[in-house]
C-alpha positions as CSV (number, residue, x, y, z in Angstrom):
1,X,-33.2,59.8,31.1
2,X,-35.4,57.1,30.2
3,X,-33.9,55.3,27.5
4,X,-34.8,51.5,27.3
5,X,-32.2,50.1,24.3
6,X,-30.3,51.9,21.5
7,X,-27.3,52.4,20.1
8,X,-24.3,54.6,21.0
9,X,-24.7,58.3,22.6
10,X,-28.5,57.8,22.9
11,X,-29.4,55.5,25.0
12,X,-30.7,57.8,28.5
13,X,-29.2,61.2,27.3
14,X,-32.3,63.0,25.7
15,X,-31.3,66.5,25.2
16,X,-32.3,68.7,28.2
17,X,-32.4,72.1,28.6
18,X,-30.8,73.2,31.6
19,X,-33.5,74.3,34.2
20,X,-31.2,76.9,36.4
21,X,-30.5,78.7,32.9
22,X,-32.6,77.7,30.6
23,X,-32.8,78.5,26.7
24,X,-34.1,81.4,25.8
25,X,-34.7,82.8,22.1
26,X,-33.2,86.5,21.8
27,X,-34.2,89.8,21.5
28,X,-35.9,91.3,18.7
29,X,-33.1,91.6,16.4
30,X,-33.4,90.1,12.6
31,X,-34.2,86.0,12.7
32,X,-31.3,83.6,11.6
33,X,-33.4,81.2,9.8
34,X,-32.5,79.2,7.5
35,X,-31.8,79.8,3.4
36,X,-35.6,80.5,2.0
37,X,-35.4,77.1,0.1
38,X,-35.4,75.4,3.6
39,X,-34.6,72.0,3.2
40,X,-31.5,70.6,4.6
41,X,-31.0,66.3,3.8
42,X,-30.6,64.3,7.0
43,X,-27.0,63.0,7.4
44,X,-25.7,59.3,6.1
45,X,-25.7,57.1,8.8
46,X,-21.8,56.9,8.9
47,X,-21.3,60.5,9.2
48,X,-23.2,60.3,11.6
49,X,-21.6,57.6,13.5
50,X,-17.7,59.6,12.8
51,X,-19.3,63.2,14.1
52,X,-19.5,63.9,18.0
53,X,-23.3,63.9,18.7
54,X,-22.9,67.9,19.6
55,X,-21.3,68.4,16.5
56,X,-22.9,70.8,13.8
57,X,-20.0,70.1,11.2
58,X,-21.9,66.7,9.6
59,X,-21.0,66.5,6.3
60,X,-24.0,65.0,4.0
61,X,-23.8,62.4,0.8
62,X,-27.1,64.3,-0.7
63,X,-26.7,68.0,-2.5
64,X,-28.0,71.0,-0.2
65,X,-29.0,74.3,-1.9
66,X,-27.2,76.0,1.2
67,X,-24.6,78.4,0.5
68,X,-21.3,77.2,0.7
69,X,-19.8,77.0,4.3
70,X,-22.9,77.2,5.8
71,X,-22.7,73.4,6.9
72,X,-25.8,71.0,7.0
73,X,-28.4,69.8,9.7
74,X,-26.5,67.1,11.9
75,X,-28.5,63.7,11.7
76,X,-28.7,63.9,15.3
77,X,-30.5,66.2,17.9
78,X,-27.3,68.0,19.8
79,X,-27.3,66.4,23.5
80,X,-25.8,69.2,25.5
81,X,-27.3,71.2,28.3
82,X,-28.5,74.3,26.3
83,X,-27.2,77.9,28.4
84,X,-28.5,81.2,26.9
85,X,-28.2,84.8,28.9
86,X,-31.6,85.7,26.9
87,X,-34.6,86.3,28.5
88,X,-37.6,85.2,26.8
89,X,-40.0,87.5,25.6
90,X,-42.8,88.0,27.9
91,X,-45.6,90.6,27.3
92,X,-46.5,90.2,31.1
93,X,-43.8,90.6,33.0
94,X,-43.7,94.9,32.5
95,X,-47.2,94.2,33.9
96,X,-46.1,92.3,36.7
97,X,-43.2,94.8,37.8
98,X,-45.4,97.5,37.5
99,X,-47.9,95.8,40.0
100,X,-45.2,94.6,42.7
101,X,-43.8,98.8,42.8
102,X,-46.4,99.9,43.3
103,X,-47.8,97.4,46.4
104,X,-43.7,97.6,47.7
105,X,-43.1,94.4,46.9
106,X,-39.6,93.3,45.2
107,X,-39.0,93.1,42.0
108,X,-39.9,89.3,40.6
109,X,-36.5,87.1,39.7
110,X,-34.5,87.2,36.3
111,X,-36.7,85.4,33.8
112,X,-33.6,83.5,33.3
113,X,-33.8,81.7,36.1
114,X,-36.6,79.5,36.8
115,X,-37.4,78.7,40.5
116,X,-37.9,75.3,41.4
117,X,-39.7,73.6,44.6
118,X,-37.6,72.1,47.7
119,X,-34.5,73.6,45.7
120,X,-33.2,72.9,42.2
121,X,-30.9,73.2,39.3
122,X,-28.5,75.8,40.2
123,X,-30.3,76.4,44.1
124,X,-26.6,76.0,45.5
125,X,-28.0,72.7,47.9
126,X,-25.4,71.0,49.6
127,X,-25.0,67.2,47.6
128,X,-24.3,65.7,50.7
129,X,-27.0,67.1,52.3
130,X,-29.5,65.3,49.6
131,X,-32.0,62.6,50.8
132,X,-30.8,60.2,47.3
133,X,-33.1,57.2,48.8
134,X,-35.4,56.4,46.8
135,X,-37.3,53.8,48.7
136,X,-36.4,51.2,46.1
137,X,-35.3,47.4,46.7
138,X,-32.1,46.8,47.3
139,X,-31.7,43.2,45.9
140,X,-31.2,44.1,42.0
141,X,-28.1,41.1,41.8
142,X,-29.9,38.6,43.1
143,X,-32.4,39.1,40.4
144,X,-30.8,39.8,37.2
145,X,-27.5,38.9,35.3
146,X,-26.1,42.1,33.6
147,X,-24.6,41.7,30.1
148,X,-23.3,44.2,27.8
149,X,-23.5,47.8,27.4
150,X,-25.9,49.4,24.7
151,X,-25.9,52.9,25.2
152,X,-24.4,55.7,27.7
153,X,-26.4,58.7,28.0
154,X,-25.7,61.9,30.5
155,X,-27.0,60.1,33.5
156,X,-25.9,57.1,33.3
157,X,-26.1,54.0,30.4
158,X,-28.1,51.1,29.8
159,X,-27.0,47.5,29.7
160,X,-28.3,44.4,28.4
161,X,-29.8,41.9,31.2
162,X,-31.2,39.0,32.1
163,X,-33.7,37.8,34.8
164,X,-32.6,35.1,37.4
165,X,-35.7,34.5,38.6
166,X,-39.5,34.9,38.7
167,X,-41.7,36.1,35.8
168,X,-38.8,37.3,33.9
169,X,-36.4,34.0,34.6
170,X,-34.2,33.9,31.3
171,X,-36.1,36.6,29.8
172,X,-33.9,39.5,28.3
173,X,-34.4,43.2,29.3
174,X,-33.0,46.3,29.5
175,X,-31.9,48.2,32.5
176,X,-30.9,51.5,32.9
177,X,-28.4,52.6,35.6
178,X,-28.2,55.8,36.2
179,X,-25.9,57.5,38.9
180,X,-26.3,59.2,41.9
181,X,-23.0,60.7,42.2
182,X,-24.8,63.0,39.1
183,X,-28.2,64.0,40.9
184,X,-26.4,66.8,42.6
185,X,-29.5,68.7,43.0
186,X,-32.9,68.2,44.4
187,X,-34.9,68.6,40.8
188,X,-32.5,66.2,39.3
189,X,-33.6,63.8,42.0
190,X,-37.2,64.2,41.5
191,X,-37.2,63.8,37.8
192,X,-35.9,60.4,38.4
193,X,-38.5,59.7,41.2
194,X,-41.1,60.9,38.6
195,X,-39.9,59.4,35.9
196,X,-40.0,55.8,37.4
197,X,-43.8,56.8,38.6
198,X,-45.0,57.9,35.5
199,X,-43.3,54.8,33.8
200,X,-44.8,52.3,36.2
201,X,-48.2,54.0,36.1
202,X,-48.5,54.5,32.4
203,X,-48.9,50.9,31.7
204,X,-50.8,48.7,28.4
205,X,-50.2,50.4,25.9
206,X,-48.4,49.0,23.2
207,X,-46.7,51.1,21.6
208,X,-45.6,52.3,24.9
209,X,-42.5,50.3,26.6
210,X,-43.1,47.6,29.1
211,X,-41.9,49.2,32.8
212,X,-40.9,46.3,34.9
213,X,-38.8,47.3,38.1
214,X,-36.7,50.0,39.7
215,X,-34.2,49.0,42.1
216,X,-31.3,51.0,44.0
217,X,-28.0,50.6,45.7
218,X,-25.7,53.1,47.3
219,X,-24.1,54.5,43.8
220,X,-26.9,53.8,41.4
221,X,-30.7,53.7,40.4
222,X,-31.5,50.4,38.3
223,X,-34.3,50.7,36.2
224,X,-35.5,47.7,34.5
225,X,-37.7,47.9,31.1
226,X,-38.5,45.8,28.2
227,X,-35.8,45.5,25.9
228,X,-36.1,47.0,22.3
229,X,-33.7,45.3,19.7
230,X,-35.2,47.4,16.5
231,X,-33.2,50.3,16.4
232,X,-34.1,54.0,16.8
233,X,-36.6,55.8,14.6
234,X,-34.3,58.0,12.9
235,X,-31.9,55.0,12.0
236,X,-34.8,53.8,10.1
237,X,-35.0,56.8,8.3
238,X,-31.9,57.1,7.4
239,X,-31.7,53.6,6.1
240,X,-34.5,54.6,3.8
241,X,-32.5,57.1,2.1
242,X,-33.5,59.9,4.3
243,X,-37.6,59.9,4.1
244,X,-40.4,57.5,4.0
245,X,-42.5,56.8,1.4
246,X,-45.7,58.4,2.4
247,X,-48.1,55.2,2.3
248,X,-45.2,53.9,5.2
249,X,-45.1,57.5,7.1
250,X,-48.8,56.9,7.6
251,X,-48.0,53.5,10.0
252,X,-45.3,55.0,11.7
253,X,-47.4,58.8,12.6
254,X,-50.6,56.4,13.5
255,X,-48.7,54.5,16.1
256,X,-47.2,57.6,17.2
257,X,-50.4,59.8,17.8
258,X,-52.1,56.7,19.2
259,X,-49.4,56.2,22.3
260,X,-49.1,60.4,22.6
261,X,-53.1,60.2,22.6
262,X,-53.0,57.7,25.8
263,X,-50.9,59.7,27.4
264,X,-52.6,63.1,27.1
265,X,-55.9,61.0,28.3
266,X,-54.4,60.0,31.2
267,X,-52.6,63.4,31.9
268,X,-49.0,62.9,30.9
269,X,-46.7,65.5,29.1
270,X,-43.8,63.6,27.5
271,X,-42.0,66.8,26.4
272,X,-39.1,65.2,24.3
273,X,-40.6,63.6,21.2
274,X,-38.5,62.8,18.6
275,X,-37.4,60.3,16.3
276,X,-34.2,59.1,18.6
277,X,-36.8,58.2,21.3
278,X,-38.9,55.8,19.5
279,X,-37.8,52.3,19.4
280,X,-38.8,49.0,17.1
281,X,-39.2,46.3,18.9
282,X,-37.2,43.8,16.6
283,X,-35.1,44.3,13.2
284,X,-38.0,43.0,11.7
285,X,-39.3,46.3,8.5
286,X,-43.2,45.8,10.5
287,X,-42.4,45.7,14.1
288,X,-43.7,47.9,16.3
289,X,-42.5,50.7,17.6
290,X,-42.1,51.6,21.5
291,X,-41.9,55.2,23.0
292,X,-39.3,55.6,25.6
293,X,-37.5,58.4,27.6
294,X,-39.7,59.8,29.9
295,X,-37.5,61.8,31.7
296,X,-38.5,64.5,31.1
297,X,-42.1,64.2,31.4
298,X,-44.5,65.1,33.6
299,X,-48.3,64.9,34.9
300,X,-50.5,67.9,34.3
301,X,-53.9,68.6,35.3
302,X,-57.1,69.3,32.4
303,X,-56.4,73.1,32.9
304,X,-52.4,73.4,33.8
305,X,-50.2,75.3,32.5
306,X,-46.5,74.3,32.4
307,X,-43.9,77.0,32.3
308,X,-40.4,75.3,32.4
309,X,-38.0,74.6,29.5
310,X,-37.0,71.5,28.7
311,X,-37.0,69.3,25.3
312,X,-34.9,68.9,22.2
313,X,-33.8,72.0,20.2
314,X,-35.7,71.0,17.3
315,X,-38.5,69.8,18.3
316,X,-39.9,72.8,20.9
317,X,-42.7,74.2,19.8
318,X,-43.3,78.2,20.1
319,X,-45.4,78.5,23.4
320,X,-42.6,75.8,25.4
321,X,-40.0,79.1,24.6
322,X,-42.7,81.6,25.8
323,X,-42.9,79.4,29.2
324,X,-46.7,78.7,28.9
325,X,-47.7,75.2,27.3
326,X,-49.7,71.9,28.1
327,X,-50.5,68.7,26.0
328,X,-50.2,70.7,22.5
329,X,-46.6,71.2,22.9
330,X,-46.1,67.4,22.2
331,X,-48.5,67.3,18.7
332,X,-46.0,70.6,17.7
333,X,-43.5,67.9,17.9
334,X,-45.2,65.5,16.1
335,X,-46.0,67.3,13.6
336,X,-42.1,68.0,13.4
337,X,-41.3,64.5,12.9
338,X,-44.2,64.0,10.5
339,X,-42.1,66.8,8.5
340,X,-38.9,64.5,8.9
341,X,-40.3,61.7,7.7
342,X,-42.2,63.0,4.7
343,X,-39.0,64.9,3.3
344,X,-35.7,64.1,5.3
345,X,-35.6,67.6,6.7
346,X,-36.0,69.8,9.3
347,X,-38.8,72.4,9.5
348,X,-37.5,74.5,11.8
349,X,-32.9,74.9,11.3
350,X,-29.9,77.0,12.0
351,X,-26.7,76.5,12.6
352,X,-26.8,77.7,16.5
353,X,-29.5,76.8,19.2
354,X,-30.7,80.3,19.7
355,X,-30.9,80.8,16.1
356,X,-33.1,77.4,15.9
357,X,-35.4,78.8,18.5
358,X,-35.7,82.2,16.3
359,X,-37.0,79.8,13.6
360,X,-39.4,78.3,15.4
361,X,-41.1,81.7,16.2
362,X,-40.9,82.8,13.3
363,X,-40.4,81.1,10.0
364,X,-42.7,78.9,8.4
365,X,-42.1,75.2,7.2
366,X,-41.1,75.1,3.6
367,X,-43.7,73.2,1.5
368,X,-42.8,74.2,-1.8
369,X,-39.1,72.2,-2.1
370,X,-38.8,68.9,-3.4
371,X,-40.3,66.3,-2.4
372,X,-43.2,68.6,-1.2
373,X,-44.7,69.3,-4.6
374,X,-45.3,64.8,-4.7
375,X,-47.1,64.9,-1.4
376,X,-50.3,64.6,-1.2
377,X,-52.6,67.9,-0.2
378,X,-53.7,65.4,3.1
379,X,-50.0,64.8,4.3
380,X,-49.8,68.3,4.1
381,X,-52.5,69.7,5.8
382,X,-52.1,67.4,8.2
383,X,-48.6,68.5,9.1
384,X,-49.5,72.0,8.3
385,X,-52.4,71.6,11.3
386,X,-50.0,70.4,14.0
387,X,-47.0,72.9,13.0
388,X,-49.2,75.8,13.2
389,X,-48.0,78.4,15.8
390,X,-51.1,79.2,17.8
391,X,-50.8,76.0,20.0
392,X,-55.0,76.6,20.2
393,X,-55.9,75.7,16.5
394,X,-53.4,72.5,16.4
395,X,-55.2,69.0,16.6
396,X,-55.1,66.8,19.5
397,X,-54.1,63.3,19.0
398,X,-57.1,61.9,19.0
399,X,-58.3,64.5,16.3
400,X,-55.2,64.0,13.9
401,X,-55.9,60.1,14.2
402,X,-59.6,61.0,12.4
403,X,-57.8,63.2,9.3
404,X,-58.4,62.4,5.8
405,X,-54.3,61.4,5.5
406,X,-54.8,59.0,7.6
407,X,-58.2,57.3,7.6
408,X,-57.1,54.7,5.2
409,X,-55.6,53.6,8.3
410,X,-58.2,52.7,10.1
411,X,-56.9,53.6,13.0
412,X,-59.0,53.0,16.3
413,X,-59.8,56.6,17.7
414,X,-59.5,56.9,21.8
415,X,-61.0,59.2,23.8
416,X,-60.0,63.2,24.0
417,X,-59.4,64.8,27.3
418,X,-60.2,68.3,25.0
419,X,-64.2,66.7,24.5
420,X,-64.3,67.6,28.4
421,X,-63.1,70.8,28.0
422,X,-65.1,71.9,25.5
423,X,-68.5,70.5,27.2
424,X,-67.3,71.7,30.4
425,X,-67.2,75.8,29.0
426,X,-70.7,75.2,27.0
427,X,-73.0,74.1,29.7
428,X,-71.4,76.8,31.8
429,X,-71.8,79.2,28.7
430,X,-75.0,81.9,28.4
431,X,-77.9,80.5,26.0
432,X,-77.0,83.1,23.3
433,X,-73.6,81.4,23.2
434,X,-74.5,77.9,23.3
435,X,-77.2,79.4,20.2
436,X,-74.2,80.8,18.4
437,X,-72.1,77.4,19.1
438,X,-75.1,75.5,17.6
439,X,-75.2,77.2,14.7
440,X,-71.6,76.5,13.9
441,X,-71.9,72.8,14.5
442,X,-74.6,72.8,11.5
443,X,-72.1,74.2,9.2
444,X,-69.4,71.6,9.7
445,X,-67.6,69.3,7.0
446,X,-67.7,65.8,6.9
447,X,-64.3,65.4,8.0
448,X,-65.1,67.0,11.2
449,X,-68.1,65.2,12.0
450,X,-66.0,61.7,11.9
451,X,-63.9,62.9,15.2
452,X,-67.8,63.7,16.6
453,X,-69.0,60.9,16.2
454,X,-66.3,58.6,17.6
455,X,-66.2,60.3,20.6
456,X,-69.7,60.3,20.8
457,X,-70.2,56.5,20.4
458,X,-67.0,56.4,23.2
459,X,-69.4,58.4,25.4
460,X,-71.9,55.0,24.6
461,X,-75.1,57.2,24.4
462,X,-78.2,55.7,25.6
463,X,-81.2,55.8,23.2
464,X,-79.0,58.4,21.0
465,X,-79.1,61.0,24.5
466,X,-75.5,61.3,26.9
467,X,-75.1,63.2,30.2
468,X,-72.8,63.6,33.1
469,X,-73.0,59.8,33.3
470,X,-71.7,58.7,30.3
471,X,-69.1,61.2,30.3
472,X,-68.2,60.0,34.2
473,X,-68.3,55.9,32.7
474,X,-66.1,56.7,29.7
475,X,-63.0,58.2,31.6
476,X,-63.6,55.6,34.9
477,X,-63.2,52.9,31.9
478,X,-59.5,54.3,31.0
479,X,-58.1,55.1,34.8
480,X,-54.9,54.2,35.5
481,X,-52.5,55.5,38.8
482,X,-51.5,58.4,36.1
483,X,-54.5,60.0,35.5
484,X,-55.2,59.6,39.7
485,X,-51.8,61.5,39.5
486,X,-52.5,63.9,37.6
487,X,-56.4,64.4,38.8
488,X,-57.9,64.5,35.2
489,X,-60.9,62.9,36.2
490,X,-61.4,66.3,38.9
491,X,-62.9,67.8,35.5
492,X,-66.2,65.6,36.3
493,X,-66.7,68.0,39.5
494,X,-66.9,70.9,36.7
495,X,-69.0,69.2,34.5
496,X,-71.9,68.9,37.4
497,X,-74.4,71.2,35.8
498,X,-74.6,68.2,32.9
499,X,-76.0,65.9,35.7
500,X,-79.3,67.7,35.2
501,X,-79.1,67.6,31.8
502,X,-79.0,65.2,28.1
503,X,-77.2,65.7,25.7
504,X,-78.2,64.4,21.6
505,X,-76.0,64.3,19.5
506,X,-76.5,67.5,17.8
507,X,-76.2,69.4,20.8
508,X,-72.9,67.4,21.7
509,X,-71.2,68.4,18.4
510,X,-72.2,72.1,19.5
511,X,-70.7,72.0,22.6
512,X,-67.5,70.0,21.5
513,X,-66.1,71.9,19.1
514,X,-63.4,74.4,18.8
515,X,-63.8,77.8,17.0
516,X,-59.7,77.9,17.5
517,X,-59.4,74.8,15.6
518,X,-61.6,75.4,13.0
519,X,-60.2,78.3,11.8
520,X,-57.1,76.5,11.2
521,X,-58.9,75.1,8.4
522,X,-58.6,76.2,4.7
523,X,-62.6,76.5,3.9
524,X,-62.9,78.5,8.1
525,X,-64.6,81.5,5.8
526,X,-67.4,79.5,4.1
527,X,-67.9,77.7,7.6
528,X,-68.1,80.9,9.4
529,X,-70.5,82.4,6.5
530,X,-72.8,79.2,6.5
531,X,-72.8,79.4,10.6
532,X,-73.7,82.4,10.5
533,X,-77.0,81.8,8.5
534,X,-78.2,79.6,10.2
535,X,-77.2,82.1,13.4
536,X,-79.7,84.8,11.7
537,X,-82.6,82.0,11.4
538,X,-82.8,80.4,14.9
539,X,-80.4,82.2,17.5
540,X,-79.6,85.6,16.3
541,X,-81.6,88.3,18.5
542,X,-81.3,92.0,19.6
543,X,-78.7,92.6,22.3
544,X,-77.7,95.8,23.6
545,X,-73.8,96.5,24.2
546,X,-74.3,96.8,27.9
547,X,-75.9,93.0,27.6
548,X,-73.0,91.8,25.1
549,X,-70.4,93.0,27.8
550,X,-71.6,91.2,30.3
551,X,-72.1,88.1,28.4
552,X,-68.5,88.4,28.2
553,X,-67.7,90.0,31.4
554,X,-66.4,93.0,30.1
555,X,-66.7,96.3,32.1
556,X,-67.7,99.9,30.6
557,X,-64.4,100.5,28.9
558,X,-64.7,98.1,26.5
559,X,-68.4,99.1,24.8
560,X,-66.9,101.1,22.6
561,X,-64.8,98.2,20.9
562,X,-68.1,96.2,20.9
563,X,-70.4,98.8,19.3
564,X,-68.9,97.5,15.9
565,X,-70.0,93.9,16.7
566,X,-73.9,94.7,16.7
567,X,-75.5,96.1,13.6
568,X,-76.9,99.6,13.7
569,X,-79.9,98.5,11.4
570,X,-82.3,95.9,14.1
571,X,-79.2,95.6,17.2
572,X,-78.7,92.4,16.2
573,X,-74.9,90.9,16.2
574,X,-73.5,91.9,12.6
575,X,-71.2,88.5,10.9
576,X,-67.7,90.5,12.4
577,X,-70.0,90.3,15.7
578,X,-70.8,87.0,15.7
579,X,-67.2,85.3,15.0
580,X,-65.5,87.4,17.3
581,X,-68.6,86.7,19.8
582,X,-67.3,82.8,19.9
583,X,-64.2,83.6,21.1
584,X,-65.0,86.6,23.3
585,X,-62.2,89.5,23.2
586,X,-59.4,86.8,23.0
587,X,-59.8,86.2,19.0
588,X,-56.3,86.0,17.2
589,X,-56.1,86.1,13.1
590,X,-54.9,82.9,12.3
591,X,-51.5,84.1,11.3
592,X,-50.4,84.5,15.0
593,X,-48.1,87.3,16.0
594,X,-44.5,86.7,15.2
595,X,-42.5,87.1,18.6
């Protein structure tokens, strides 16, 4: 759902995965990944128009190294509702049975099966007994002229328009019309309902399409959006020969992280980014590109987690499958189209669904294939940062916007819901933390300092000092009715100790950073070794393990573990001390644990 204007099988069909039986990636049994070379060339365009979009049989015009028989990566992301008898791993649930025996309680449903509120997919409601009013007007003729069709999705299809009267007299638009006789369930009807609300409340951006109306009848929904002539995304690449140079990826990842940054701000999840659901405008090589489908999005609070499964095969990222995500989720798929358009490949391919979502647990992107040897060390860091597993050390939107690859762009930098996070947990933190934070923020590069100090000057500091005020300004000044949806700016009520309290901007780039993140980073070591220096001179002091544990609020069972933080020689934290002492117990290697 959600598609404004494009060609063929993708206009309003974005690729769903069924919520009553969702996809799920299999037991432990040995991955089917891909061939070790791992690159696969996107298919011609008119393979691609000949081949059913579920087909996996597109033939390609460029050489693969695949064996023989094992056929190629179809242009197009599959559009079928994805059904897999696989539970998904899930380290808690042994926990969680083991809790309900013992209180008498029955044992919790299938992991298969995800409940849903008021009913849902697969709930067995009556369709007849379905409220499918929508509260819409009813007068949708009277206002506009409908012309062709342009695309036919699984809902429904979207038709050229024009408007009779009003604002939009002459004016052509697109309108999607999607069907009631298919929302035989409850959730189906609500993502409709929420998609037209998050639509009209996400509005002015502009890479971000224009929402206009909604109207209904008896049979049908009629959503009415700007219309976007430009073709899809991945026809563009395709037309290119499979890739983008990289001086041209740069535009087209710059306008993408700056609409995905405007939504995280104001608390929207899109949930199926990908190249088929960003429109150009016109035909025109520089026009600019429009995000659509936002069916399958959804508004999510500073701390939610989301735990259904929904998206495009090929663009999930790792912690969607384990059913415990939030705004990262979308930069994993960013950083797979980054891939796309810097080789032509996928990351992340094989020749089923489940065997897809083995790969993206498990195997790594191949960067040592042609063309990856030409790309720049940036372009591949940067797509090495958002493709990274541990959905903590990937950059936000507004962070990626600030790395080196793309600076040249000058690319205006908004302001990051993850700054109030951060600030929120260090004023709340213990003064030998927020000494051990402030020693780390001494040791950072350059390149960090740039996303600092743009979010700093978004805070508009007063005589160089911020507080719960500026913060409270900054997000008032980007409110829209999504983020009142969504309640980001509830995080201000956490933030209260602040009022009391200014911030410089040393102090801010302490309590603003993320250990997670930096460890991402290739030079984390000398970081960590130069923190930690400047740890010993100002902040590092004796502490007994009784003290460290409840810094942490750890109980007795875990002193042994933390007698190897604190050296034996003065009681002071040791350097293993003090890095796992920034994350507490919850420190992960940076080569996450393959599921």
């Amino acid at each position: 759902m959600g598609q404004c204007c494009s060609r063929g099988v993708y206009a309003g069909g974005s690729t769903v995965f069924d919520r009553s039986n969702p996809p799920h990636p299999p037991p432990e049994t040995p991955p089917e990944t891909p061939p070790t070379n791992g690159t696969v060339a996107v298919d011609a365009v008119n393979s691609a128009k000949a081949t059913p979009a579920t087909s996996f049989s597109d033939t390609s015009p460029w050489q693969t190294t695949y064996p023989a028989g094992l056929p190629p990566s179809p242009a197009r992301t599959p559009r079928k509702r994805f059904k897999f008898p696989f539970p998904p791993p899930s380290p808690a649930r042994p926990i969680i049975s083991a809790i309900l025996k013992r209180q008498g309680q029955p044992k919790p449903p299938m992991e298969g099966t995800i409940p849903e509120e008021n009913g849902g997919e697969g709930g067995g409601e009556d369709d007849g007994n379905l409220d499918k009013n929508f509260g819409y007007p009813k007068n949708f003729p009277a206002k506009y002229e409908l012309g062709k069709e342009v695309g036919r999705g699984h809902f429904g299809h979207t038709c050229w328009a024009k408007g009779k009267k009003g604002e939009l007299k002459n004016q052509p638009v697109a309108v999607k019309i999607i069907s009631k006789a298919k929302m035989t369930t409850a959730i189906s009807i609500e993502d409709v309902r929420r998609e037209v609300t998050i639509l009209k409340a996400l509005s002015g951006h502009k890479n971000l399409v224009k929402f206009y109306d909604a109207f209904e009848d008896a049979n049908n929904v009629y959503v009415v959006m700007e219309l976007c002539e430009g073709g899809e995304l991945l026809d563009r690449i395709l037309s290119r020969g499979g890739r983008y140079t990289e001086e041209d990826a740069k535009t087209i990842v710059a306008q993408i992280l700056s609409v995905v940054a405007y939504c995280h701000l104001q608390g929207v999840v899109h949930r199926d980014l990908k190249p088929e659901n960003f429109l150009f405008t016109t035909k025109s090589e520089d026009a600019p590109m429009k995000v659509i489908d936002f069916g399958l999005s959804d508004f999510i609070r500073p701390d939610q987690r989301l735990n259904d499964i929904v998206g495009s095969a090929y663009y999930v990222a790792p912690e969607v499958l384990h059913r415990s995500y939030s705004l990262e989720a979308d930069m994993w798929s960013v950083g797979v189209i980054t891939y796309i358009l810097l080789c032509g490949s996928r990351p992340f391919w094989a020749r089923t669904e489940s065997g897809i979502f083995r790969s993206v647990l498990r195997a790594d992107p191949n960067f040592d294939d042609a063309p990856w040897p030409g790309v720049s060390a940036e372009a591949k860091d940067f797509v090495r940062r958002l493709l990274n597993k541990d959905h903590r050390k990937r950059m936000t939107a507004a962070q990626a916007l600030t790395h080196p690859w793309l600076q040249v762009e000058n690319c205006d930098v908004p302001l990051d819901i993850l700054i109030y996070k951060l600030v929120k947990s260090y004023i709340r933190a213990t003064p030998l933390k927020r000494a051990a934070f402030m020693a780390l923020s001494k040791a950072l590069t350059e390149d960090e300092l740039i996303y600092l100090r743009a979010q700093f000057s978004l805070l508009e500091p007063k005589n160089g000092l911020v507080s719960l005020n500026n913060f409270t300004k900054a997000l008032t000044k980007n409110v829209t009715n999504a983020m009142k949806e969504s309640r980001v700016t509830d995080i201000l009520n956490l933030m209260e100790p602040l009022y009391y309290k200014h911030m410089d901007f040393e102090e801010f780039c302490a309590a603003a950073i993320s250990t997670y993140q930096l460890e991402a980073l290739e030079g984390w070591e000398n970081i960590a070794n130069t923190a930690f220096q400047y740890f010993e001179e100002e902040g590092n002091r004796c502490v007994s393990v009784a003290e460290l544990a409840q810094e942490l609020n750890l109980g007795h069972s875990a002193h042994s573990l933390l007698k190897d933080w604190i050296r034996s020689s003065d009681g002071r934290l040791s350097f293993l001390g003090y890095t796992k002492f920034l994350h507490g117990v919850t420190i992960r290697s940076s080569n996450t644990r393959h599921q």
